[in-house]
N, CA, C and O atoms as a DFTB+ gen file, in Angstrom:
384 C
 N C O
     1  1      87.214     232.255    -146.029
     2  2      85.968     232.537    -145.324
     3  2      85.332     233.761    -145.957
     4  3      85.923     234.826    -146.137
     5  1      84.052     233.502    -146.283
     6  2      83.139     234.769    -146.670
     7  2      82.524     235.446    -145.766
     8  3      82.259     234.752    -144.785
     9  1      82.069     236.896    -145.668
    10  2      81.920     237.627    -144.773
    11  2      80.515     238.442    -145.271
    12  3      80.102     238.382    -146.429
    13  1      79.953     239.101    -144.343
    14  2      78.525     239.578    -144.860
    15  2      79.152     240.937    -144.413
    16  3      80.136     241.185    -143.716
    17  1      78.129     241.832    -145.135
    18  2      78.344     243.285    -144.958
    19  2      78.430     243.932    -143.815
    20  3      78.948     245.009    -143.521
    21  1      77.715     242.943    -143.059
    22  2      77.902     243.524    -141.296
    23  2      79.794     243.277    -140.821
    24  3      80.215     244.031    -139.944
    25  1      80.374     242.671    -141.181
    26  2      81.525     241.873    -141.402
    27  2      81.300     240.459    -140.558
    28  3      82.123     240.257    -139.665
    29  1      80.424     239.619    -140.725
    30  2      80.208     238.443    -140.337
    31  2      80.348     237.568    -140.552
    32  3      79.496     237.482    -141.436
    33  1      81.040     236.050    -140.478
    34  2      81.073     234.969    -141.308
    35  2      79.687     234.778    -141.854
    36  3      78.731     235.295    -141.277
    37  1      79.525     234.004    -143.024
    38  2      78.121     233.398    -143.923
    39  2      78.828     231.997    -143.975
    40  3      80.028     231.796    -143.791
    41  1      77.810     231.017    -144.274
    42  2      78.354     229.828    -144.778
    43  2      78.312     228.688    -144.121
    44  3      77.189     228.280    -143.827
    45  1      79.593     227.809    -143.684
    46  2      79.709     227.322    -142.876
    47  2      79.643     227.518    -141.430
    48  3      80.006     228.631    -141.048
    49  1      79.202     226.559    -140.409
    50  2      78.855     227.171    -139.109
    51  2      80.532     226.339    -138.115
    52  3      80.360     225.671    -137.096
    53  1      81.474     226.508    -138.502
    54  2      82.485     225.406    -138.363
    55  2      83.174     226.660    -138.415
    56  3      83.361     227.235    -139.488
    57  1      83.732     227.316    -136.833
    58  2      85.006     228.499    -136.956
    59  2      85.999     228.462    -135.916
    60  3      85.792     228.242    -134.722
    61  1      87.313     228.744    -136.592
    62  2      88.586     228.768    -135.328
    63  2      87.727     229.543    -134.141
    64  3      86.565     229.949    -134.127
    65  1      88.964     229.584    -132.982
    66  2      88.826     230.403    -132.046
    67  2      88.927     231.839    -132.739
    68  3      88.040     232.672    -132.550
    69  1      89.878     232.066    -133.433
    70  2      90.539     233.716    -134.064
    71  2      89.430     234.204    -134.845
    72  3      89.187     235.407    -134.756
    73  1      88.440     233.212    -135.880
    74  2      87.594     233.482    -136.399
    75  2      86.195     234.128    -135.596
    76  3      85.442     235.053    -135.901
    77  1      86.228     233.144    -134.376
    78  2      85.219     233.801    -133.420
    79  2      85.177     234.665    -132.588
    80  3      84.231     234.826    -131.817
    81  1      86.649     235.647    -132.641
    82  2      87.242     236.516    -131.875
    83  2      86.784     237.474    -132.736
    84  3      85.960     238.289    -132.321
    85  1      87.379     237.539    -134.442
    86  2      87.205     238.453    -135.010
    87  2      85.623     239.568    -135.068
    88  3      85.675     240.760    -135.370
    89  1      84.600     238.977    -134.782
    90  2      83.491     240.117    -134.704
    91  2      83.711     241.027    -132.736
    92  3      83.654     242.205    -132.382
    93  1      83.931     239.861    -132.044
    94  2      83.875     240.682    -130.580
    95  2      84.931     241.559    -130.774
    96  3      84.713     242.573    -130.111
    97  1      86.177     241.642    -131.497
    98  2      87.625     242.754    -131.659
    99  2      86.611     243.930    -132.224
   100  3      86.735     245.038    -131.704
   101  1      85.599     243.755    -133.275
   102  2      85.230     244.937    -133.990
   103  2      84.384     245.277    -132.985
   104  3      84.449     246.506    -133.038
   105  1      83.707     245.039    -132.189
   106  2      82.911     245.959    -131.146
   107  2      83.957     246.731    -130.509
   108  3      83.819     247.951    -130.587
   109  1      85.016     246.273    -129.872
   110  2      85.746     246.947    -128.868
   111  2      86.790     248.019    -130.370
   112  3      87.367     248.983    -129.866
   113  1      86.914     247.954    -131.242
   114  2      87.142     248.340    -131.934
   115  2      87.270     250.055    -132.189
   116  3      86.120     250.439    -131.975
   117  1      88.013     251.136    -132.502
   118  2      87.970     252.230    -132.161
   119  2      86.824     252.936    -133.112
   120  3      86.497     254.079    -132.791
   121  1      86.288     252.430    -134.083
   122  2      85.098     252.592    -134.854
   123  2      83.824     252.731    -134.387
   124  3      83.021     253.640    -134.595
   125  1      83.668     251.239    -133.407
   126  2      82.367     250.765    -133.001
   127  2      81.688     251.498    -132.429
   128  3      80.527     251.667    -132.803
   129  1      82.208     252.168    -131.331
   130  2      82.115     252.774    -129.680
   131  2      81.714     253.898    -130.133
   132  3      80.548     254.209    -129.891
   133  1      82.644     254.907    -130.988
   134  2      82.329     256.150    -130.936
   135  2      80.847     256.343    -131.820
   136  3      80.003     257.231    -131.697
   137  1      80.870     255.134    -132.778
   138  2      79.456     255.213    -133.774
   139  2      78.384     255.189    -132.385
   140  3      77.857     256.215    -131.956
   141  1      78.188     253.885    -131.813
   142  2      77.503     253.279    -131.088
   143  2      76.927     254.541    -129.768
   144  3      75.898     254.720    -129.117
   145  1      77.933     255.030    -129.858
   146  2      77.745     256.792    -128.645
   147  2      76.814     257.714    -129.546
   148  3      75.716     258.014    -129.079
   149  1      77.135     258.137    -130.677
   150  2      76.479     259.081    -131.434
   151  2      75.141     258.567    -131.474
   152  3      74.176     259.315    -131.315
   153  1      74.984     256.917    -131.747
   154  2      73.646     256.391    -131.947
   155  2      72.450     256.238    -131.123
   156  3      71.292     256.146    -131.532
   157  1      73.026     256.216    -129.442
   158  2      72.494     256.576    -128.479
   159  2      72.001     258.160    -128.046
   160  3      71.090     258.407    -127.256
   161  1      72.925     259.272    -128.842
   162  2      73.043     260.844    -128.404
   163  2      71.736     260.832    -129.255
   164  3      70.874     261.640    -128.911
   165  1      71.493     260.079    -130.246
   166  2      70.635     260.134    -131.732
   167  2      69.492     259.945    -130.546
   168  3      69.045     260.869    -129.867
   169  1      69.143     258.645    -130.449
   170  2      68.039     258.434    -129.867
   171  2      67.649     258.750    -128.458
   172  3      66.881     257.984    -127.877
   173  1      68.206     260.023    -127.745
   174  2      68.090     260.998    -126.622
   175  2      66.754     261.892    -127.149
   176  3      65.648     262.269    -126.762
   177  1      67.911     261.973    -128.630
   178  2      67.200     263.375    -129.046
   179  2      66.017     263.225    -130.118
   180  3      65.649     264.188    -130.791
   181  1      65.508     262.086    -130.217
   182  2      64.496     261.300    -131.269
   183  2      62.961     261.478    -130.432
   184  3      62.528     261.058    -129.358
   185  1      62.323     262.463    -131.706
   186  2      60.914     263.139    -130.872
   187  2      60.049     261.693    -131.618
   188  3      58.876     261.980    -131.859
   189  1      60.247     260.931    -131.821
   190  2      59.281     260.195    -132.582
   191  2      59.506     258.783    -131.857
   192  3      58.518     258.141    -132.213
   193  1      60.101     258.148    -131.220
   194  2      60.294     256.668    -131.127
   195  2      60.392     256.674    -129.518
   196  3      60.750     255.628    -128.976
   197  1      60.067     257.883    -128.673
   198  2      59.810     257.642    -127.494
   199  2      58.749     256.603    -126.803
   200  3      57.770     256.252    -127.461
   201  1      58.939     256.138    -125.543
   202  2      58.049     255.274    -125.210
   203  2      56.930     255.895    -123.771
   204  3      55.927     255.367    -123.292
   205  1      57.565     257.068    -123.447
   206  2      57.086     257.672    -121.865
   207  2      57.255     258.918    -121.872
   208  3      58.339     259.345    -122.268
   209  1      56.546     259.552    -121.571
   210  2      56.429     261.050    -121.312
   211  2      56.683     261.648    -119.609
   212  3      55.953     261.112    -118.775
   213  1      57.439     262.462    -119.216
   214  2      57.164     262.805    -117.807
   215  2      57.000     264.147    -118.129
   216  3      57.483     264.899    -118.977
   217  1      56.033     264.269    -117.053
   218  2      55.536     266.006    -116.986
   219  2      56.093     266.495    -115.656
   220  3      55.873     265.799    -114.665
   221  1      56.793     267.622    -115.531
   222  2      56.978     268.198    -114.094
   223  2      56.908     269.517    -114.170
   224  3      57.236     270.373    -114.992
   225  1      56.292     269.483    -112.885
   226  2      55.756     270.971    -112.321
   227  2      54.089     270.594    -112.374
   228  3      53.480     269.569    -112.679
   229  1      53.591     272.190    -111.838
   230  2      51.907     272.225    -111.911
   231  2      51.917     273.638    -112.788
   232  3      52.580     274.659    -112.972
   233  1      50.605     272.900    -113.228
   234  2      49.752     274.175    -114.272
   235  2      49.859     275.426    -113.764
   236  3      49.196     275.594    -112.741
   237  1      50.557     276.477    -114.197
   238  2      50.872     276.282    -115.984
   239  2      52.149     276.211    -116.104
   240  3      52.848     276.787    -116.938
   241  1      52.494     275.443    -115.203
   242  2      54.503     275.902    -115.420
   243  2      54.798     274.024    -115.548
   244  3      55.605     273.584    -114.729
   245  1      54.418     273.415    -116.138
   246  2      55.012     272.157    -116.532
   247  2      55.388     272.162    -117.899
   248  3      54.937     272.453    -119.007
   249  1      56.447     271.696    -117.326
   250  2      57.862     270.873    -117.860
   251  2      57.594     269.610    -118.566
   252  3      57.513     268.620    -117.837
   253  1      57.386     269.376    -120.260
   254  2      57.346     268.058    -120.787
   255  2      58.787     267.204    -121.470
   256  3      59.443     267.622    -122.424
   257  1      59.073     265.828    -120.643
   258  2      60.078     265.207    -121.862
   259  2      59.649     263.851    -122.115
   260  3      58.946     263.058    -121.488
   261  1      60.172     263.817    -123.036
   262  2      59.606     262.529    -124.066
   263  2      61.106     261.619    -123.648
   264  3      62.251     262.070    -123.661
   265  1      60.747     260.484    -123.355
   266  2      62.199     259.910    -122.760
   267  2      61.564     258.184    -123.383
   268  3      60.537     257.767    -123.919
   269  1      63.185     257.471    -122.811
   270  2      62.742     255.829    -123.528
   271  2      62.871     255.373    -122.143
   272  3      63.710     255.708    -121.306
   273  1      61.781     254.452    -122.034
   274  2      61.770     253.306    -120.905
   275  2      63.129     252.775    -120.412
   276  3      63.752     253.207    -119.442
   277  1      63.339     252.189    -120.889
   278  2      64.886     251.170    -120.806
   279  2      65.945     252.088    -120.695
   280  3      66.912     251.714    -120.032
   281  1      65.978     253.279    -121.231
   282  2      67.420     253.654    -120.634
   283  2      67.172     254.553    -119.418
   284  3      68.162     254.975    -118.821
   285  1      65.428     255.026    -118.814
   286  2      65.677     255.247    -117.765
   287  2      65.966     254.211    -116.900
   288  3      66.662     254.409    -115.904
   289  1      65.318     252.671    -117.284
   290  2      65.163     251.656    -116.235
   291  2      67.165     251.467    -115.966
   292  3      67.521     251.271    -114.804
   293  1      68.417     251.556    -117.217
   294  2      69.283     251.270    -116.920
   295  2      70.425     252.455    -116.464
   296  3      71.599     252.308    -116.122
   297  1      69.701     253.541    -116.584
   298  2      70.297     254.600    -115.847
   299  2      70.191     254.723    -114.598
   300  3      71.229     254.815    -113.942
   301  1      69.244     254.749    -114.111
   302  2      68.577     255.108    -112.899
   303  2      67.740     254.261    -112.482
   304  3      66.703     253.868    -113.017
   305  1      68.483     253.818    -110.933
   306  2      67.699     252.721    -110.255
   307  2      66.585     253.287    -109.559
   308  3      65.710     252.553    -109.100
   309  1      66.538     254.666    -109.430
   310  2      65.438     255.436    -108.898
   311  2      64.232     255.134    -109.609
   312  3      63.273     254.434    -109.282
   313  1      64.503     255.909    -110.820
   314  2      63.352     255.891    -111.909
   315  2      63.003     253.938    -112.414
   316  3      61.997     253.497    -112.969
   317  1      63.982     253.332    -112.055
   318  2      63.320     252.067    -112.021
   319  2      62.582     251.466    -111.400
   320  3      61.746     250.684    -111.852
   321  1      62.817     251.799    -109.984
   322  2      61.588     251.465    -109.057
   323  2      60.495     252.223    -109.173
   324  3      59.434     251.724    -108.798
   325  1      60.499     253.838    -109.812
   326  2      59.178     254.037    -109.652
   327  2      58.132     253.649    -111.021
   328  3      56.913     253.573    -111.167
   329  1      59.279     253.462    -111.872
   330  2      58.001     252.528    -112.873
   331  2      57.882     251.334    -113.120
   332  3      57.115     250.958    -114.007
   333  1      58.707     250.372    -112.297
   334  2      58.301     248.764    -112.214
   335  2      57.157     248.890    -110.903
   336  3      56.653     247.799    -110.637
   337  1      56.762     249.826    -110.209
   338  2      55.778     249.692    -108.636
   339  2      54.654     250.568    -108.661
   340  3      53.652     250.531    -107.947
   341  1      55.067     251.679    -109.943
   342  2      53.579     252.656    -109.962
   343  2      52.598     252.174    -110.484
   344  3      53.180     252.068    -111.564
   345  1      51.280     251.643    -110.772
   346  2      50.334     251.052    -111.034
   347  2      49.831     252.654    -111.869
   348  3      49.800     253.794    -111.406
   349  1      49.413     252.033    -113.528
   350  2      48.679     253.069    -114.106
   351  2      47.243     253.334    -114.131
   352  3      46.406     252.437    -114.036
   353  1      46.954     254.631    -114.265
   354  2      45.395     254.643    -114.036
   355  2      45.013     254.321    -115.333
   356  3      45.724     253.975    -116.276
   357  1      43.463     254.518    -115.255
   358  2      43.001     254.291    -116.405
   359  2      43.217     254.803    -117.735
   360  3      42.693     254.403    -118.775
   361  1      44.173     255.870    -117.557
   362  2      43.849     256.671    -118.971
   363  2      45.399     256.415    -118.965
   364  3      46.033     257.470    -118.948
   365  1      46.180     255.257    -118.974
   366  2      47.666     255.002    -119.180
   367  2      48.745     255.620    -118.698
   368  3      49.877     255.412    -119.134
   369  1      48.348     256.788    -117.340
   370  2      49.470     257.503    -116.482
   371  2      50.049     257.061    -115.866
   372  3      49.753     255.866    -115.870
   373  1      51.309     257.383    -114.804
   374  2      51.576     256.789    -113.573
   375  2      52.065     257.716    -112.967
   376  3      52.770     258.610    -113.435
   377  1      51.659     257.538    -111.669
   378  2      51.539     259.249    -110.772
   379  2      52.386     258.897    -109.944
   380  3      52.641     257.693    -109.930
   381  1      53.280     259.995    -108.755
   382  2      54.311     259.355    -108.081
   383  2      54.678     260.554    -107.071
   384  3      55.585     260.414    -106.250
């Protein structure tokens, strides 16, 4: 069996059970996890690929962070309800 750089079968679409085990072992894998953690710490701290901004406090003492949609929606069921129910205004905010 040939394997792609990701370590994936190529080729034939015809695989044992052990063959189809072998990519789910490399996730749980002691490699995967700790990469896969750093890659998330990465994109905490990524000023460029954010999707939402929250501001807190009032002028002049606010507080800006640049955060991603989806991992507030899967962190926090709080912050999920308030941005699947806040309706944005016109200029793309959502107030709360």
């Amino acid at each position: 069996m040939e394997y792609n750089g990701n370590g994936y079968p190529v080729g034939k679409m015809l695989f044992s059970d052990e063959e189809i085990q072998q990519p789910v072992n490399r996730i749980t894998d002691n490699k995967f996890l700790p990469k896969l953690s750093q890659n998330l710490l990465e994109i905490l701290d990524d000023e460029e690929y954010y999707d939402i901004t929250i501001e807190v406090g009032n002028e002049p003492n606010v507080k800006i962070f640049h955060a991603h949609m989806v991992i507030l929606n899967y962190r926090s069921p709080y912050l999920r309800r308030i941005l699947s129910t806040n309706k944005k205004k016109s200029d793309e905010t959502l107030t709360h």
